[in-house]
N, CA, C and O of each residue as an XYZ file, in Angstrom:
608
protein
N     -16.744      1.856     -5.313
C     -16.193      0.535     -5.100
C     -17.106     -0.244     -4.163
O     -17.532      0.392     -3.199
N     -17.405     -1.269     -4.261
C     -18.213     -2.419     -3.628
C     -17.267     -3.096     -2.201
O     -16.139     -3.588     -2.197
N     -17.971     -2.943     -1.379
C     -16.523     -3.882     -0.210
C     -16.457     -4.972     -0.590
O     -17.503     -5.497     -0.974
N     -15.535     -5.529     -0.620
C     -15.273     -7.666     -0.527
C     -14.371     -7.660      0.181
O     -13.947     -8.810      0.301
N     -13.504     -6.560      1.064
C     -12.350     -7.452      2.004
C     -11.563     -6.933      1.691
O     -10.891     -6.283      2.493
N     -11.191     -6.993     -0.031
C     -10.254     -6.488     -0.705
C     -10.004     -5.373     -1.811
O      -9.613     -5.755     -2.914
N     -10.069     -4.936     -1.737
C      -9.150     -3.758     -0.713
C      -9.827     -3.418      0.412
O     -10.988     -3.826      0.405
N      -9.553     -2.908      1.219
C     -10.052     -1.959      2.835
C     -11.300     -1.269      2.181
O     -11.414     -1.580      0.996
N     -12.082     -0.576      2.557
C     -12.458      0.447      2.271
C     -13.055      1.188      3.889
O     -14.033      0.761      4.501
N     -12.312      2.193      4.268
C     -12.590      3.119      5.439
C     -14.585      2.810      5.653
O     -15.385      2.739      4.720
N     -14.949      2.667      7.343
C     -16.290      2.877      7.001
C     -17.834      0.983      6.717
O     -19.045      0.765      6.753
N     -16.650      0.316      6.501
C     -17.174     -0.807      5.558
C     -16.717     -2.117      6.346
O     -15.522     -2.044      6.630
N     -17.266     -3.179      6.739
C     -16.694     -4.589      7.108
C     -16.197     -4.377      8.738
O     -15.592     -5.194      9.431
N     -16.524     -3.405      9.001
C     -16.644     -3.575     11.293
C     -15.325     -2.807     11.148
O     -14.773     -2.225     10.213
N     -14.919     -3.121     12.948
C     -13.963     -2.681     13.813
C     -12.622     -3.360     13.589
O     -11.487     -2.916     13.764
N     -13.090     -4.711     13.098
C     -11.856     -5.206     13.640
C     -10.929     -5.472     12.092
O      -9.774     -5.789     11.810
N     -11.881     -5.218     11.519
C     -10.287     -5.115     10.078
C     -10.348     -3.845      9.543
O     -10.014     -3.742      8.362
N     -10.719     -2.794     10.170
C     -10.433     -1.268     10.156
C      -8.863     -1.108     11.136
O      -7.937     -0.310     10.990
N      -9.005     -1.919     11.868
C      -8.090     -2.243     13.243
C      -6.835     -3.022     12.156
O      -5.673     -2.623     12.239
N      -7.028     -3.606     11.639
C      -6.578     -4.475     11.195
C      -5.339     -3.656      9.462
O      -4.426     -3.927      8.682
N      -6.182     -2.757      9.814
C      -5.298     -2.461      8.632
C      -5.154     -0.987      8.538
O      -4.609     -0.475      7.560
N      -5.714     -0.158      9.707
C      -5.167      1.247      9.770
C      -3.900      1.262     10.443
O      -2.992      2.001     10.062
N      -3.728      0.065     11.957
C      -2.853      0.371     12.383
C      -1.239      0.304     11.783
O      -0.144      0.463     12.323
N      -1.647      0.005     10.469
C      -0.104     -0.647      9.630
C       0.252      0.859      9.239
O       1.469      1.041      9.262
N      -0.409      1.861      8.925
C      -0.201      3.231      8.519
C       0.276      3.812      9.724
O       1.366      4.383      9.686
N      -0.541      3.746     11.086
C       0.003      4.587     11.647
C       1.113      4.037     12.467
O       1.430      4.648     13.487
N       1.703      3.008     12.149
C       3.440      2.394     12.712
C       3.820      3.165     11.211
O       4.809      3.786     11.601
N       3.735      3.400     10.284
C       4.582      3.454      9.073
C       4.925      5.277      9.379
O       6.065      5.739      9.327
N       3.692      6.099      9.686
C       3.775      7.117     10.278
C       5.272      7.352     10.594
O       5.725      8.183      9.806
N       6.283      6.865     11.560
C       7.275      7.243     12.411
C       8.092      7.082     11.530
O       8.187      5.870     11.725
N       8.775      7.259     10.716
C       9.261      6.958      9.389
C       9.413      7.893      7.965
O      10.376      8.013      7.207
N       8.061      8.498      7.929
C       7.678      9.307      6.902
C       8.775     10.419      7.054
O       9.609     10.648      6.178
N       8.710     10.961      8.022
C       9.828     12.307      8.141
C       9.117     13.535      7.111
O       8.035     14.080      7.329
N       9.912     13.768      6.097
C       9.457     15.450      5.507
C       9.859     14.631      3.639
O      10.083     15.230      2.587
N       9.827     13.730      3.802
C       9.836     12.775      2.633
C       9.208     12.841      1.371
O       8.239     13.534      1.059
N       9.966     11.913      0.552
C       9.056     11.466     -0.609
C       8.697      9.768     -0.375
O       9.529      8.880     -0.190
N       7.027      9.605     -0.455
C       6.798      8.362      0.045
C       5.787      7.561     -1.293
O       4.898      8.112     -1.943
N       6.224      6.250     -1.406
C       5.627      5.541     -2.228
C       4.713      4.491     -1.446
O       5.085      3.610     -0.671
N       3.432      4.811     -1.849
C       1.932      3.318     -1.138
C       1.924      2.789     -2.373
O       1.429      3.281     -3.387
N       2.505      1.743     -2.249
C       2.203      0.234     -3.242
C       0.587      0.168     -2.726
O       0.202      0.444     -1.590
N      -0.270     -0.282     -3.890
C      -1.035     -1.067     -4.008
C      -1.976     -0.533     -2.926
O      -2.433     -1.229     -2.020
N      -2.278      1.072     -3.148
C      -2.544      1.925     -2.161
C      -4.085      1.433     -1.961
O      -4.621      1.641     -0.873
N      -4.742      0.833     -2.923
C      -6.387      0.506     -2.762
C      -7.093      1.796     -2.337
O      -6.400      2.804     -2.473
N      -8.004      1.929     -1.979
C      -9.065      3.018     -1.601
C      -8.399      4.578     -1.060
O      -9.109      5.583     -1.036
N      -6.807      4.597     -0.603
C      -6.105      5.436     -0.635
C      -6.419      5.920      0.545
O      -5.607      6.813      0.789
N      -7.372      5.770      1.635
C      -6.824      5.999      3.099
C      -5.622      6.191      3.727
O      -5.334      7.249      4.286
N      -4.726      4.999      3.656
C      -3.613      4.692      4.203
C      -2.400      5.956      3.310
O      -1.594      6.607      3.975
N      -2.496      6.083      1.857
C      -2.044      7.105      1.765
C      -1.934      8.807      2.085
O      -0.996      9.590      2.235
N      -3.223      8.898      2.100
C      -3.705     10.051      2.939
C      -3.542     10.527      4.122
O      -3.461     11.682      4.539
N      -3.486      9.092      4.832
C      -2.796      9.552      6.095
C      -1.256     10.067      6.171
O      -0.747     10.999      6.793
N      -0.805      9.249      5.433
C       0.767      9.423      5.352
C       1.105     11.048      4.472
O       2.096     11.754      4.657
N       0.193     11.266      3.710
C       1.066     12.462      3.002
C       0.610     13.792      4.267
O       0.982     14.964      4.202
N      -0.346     13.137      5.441
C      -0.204     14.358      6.862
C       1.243     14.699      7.184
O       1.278     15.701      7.898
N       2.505     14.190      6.893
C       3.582     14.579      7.823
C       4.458     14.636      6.203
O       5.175     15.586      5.888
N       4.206     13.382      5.284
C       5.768     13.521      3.825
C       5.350     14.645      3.047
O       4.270     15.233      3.091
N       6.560     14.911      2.176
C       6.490     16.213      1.329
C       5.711     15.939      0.349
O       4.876     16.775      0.005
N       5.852     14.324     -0.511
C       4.460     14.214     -1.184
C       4.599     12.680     -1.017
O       5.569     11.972     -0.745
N       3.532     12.457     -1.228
C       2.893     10.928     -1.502
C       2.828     10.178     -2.515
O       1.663     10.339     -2.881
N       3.409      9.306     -3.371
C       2.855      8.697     -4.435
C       1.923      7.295     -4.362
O       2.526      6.247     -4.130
N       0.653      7.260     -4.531
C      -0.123      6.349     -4.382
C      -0.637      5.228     -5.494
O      -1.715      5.308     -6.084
N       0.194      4.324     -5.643
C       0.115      3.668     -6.948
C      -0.849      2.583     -6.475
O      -0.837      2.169     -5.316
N      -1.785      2.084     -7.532
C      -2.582      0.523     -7.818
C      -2.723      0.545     -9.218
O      -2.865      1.467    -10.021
N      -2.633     -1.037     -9.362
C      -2.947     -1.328    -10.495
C      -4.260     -1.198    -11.320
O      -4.396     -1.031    -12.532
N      -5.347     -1.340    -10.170
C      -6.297     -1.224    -10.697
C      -6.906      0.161    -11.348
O      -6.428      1.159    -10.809
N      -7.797      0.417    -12.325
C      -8.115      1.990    -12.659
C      -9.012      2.571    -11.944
O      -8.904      3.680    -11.420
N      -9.898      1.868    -11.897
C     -11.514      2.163    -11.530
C     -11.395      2.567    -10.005
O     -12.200      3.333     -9.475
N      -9.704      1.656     -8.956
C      -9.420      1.613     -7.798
C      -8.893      3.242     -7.682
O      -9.299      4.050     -6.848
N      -8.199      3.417     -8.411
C      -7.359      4.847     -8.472
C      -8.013      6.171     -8.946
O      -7.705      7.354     -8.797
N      -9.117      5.479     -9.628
C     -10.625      6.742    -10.013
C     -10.873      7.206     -8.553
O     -10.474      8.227     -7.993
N     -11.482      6.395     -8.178
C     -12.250      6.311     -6.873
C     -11.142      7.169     -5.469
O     -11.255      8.070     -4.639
N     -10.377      6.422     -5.818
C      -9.142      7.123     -4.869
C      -8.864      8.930     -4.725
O      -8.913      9.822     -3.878
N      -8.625      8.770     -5.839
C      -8.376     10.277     -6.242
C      -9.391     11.152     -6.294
O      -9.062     12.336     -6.223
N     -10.872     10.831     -6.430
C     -12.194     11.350     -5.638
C     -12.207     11.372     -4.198
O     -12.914     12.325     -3.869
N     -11.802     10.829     -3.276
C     -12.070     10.485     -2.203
C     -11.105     10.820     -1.088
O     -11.297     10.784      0.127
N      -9.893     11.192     -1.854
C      -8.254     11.234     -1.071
C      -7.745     12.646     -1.947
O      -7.074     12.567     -2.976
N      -8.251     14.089     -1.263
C      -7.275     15.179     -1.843
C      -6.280     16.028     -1.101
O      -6.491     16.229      0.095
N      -5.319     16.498     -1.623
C      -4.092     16.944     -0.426
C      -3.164     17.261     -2.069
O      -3.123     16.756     -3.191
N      -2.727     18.045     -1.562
C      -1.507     19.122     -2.582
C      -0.532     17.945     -2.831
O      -0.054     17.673     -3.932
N      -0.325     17.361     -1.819
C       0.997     16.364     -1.500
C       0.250     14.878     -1.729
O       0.693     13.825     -1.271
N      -0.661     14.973     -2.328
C      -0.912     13.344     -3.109
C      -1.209     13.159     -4.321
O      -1.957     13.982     -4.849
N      -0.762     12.150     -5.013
C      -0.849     11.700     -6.367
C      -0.924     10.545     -6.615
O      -0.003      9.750     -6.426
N      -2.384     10.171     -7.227
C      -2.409      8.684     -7.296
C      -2.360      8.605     -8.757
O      -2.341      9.591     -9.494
N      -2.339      7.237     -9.185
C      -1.128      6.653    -10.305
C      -1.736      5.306    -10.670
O      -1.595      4.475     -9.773
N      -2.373      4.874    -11.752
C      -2.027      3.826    -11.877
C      -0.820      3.054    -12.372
O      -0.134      3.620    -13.223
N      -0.412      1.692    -11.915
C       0.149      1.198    -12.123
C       0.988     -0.073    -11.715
O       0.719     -0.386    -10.555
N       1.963     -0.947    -12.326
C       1.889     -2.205    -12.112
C       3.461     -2.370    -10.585
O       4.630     -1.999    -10.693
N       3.067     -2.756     -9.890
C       4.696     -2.751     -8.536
C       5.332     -3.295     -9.330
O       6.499     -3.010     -9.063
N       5.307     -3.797    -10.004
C       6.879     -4.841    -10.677
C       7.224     -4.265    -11.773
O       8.250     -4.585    -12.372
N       6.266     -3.172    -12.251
C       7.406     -1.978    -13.169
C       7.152     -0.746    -12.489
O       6.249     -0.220    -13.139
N       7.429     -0.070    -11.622
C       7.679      1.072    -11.049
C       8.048      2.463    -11.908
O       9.093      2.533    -12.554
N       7.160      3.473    -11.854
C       7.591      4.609    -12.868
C       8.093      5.274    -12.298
O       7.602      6.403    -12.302
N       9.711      5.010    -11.209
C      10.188      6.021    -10.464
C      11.695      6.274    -10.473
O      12.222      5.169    -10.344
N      12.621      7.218    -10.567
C      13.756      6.850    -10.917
C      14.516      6.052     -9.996
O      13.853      5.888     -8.973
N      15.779      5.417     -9.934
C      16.236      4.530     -9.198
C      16.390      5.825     -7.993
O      16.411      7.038     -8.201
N      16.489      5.062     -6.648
C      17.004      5.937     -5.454
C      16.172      7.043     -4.901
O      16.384      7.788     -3.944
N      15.016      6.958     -5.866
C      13.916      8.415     -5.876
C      13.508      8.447     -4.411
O      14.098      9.352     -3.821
N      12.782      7.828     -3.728
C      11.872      7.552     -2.884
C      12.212      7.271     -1.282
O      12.392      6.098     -0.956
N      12.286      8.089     -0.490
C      12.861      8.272      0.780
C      11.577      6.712      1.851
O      11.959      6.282      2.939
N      10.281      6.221      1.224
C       9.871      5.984      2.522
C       9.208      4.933      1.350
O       8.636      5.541      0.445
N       9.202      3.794      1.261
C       8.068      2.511     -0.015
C       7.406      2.031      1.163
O       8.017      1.526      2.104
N       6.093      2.191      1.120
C       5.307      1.270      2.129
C       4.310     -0.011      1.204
O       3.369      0.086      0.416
N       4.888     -0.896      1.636
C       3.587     -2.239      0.886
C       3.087     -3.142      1.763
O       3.331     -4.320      2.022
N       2.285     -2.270      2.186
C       0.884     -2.870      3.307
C      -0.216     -3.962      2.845
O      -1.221     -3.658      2.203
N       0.093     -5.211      3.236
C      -0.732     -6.157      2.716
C      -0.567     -6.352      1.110
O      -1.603     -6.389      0.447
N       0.643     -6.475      0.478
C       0.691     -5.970     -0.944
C       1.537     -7.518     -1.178
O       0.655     -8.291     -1.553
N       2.204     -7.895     -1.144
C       3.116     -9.235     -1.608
C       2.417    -10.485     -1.843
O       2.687    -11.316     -2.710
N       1.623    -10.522     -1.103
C       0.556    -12.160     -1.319
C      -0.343    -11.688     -2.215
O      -1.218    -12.545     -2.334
N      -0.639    -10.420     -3.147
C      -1.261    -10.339     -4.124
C      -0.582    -10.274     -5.576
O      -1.122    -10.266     -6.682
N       0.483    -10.239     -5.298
C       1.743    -10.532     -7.004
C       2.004    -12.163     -7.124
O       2.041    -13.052     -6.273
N       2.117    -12.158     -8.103
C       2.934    -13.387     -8.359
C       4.438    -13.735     -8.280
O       5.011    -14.640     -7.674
N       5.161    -12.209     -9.504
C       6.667    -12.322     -9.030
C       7.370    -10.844     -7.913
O       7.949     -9.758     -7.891
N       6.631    -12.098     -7.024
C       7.279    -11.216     -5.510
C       8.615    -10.481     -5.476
O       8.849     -9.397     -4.941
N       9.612    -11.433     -6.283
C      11.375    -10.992     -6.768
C      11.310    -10.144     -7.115
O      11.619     -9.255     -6.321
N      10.757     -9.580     -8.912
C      10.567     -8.754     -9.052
C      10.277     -7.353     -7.782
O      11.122     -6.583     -7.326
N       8.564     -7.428     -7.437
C       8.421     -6.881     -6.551
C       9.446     -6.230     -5.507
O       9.405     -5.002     -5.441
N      10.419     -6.938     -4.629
C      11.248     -7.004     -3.827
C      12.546     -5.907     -4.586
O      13.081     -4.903     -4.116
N      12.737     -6.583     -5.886
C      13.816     -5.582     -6.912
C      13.479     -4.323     -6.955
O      14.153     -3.322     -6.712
N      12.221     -4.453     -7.332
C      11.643     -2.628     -7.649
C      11.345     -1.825     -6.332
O      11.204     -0.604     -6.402
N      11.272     -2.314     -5.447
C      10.915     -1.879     -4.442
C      13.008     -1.026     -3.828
O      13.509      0.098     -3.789
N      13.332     -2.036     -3.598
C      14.643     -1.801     -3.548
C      15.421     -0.524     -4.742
O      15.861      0.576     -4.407
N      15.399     -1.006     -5.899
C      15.335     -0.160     -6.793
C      15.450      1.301     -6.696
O      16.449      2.003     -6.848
N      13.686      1.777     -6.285
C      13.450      3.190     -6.160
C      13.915      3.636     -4.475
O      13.872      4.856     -4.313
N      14.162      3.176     -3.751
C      14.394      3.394     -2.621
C      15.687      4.064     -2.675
O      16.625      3.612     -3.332
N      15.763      5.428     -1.805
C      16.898      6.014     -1.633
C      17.781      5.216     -0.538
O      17.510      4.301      0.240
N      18.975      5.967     -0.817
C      20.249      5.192     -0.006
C      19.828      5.404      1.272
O      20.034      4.339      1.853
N      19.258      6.340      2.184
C      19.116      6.081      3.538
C      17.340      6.195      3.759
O      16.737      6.816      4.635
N      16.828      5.428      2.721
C      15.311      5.302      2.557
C      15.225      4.129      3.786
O      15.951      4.054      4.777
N      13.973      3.138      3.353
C      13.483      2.515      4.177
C      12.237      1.880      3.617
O      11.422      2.734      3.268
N      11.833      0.600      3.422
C      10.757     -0.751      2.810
C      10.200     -1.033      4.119
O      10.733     -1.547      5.103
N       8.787     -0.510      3.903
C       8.027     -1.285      5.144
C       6.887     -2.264      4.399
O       6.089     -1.693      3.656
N       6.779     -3.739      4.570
C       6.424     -4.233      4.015
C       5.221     -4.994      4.942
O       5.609     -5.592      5.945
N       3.967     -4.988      4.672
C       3.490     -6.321      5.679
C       2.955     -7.171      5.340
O       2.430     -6.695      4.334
N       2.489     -8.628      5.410
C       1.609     -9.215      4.691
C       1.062    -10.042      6.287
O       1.465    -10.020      7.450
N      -0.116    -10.765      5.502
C      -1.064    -11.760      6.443
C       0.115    -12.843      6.996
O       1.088    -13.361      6.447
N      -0.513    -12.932      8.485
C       0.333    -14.358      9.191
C      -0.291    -15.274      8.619
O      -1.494    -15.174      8.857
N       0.115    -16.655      7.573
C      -0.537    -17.326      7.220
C      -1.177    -18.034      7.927
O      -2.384    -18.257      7.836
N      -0.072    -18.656      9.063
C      -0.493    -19.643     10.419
C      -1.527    -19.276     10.625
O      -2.497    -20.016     10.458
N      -1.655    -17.899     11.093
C      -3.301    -17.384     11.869
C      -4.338    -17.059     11.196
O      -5.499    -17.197     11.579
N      -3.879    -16.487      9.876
C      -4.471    -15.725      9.179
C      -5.318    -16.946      7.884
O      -6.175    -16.370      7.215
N      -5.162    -18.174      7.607
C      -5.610    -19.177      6.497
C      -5.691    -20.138      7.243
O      -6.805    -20.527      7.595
N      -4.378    -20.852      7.736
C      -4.242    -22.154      8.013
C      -5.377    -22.187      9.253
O      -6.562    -22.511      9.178
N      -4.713    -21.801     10.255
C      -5.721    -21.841     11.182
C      -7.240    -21.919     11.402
O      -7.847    -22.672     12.163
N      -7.823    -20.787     10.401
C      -9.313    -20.998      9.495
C      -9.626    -21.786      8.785
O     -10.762    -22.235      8.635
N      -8.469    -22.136      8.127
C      -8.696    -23.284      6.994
C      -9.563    -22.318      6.154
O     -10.753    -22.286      5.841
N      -8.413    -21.496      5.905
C      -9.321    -20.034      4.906
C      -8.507    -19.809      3.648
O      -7.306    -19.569      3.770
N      -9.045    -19.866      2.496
C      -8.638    -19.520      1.115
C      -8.681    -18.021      0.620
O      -9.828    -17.851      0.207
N      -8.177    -17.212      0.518
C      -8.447    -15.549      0.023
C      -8.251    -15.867     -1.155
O      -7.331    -16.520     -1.646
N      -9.485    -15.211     -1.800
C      -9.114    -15.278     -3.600
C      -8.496    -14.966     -3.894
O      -7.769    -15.576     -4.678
N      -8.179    -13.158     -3.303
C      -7.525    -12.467     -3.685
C      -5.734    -12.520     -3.765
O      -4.983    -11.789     -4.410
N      -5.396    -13.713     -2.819
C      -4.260    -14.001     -2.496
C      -3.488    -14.903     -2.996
O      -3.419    -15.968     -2.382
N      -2.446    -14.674     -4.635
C      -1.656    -14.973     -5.499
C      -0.469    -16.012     -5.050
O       0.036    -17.012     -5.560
N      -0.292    -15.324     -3.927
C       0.801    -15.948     -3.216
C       1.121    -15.929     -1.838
O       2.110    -16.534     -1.426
């Protein structure tokens, strides 16, 4: 994979958006428990990797292929499985999923609702949605910054 920003890639683009986007894993960390955990839109699969250190397994979904090739070269552990596939159809049964993390993942869909449904959806009854996206204020407006990558 080539860096552009988007996705992360561990290693690539400095300190400060390594900073910028590991620390969302390790707050999600306290949470995981002995779980089953879903990474939306896992990209380069770091952030999953970290997480399947403490859950029973990991599911690491992106849409992209070539993203989830690369992933699954790069990210191995008994307790991970990466996946392609789309967040707004989820291949998981309803209630499955003790821990959904979507780190920087919502300003790249279009139907966020959706998103928000499926997410809810697979989530078990005493699960838990950790969701984060960019402060726009700080993060565009303020720059007067456009992300391609950013749908919504």
């Amino acid at each position: 994979m080539s860096f552009t920003g988007e996705p992360y890639i561990p290693g690539e683009g400095g300190c400060q958006i390594a900073y910028e986007h590991l620390h969302r894993y390790f707050f999600a960390l306290r949470w995981v428990g002995n779980g089953e955990v879903l990474d939306l839109a896992c990209g380069d699969g770091y952030g999953a990797a970290l997480l399947a250190r403490r859950a029973r397994h990991v599911w690491a979904l992106d849409i992209d292929g070539d993203t989830i090739a690369s992933a699954s070269k790069n990210w191995r552990s008994h307790n991970l499985s990466f996946m392609q596939g789309d967040a707004t159809r989820l291949p998981f049964r309803n209630g499955s999923i003790d821990l959904v993390v979507a780190m920087e993942t919502p300003e790249h869909i279009k139907d966020q609702t959706r998103l928000l449904q499926e997410m809810a959806r697979v989530c078990s009854v005493n699960g838990m949605v950790l969701i984060s996206t960019p402060n726009k204020a700080e993060y565009s407006d303020a720059r007067k910054y456009t992300n391609p990558f950013h749908i919504r």
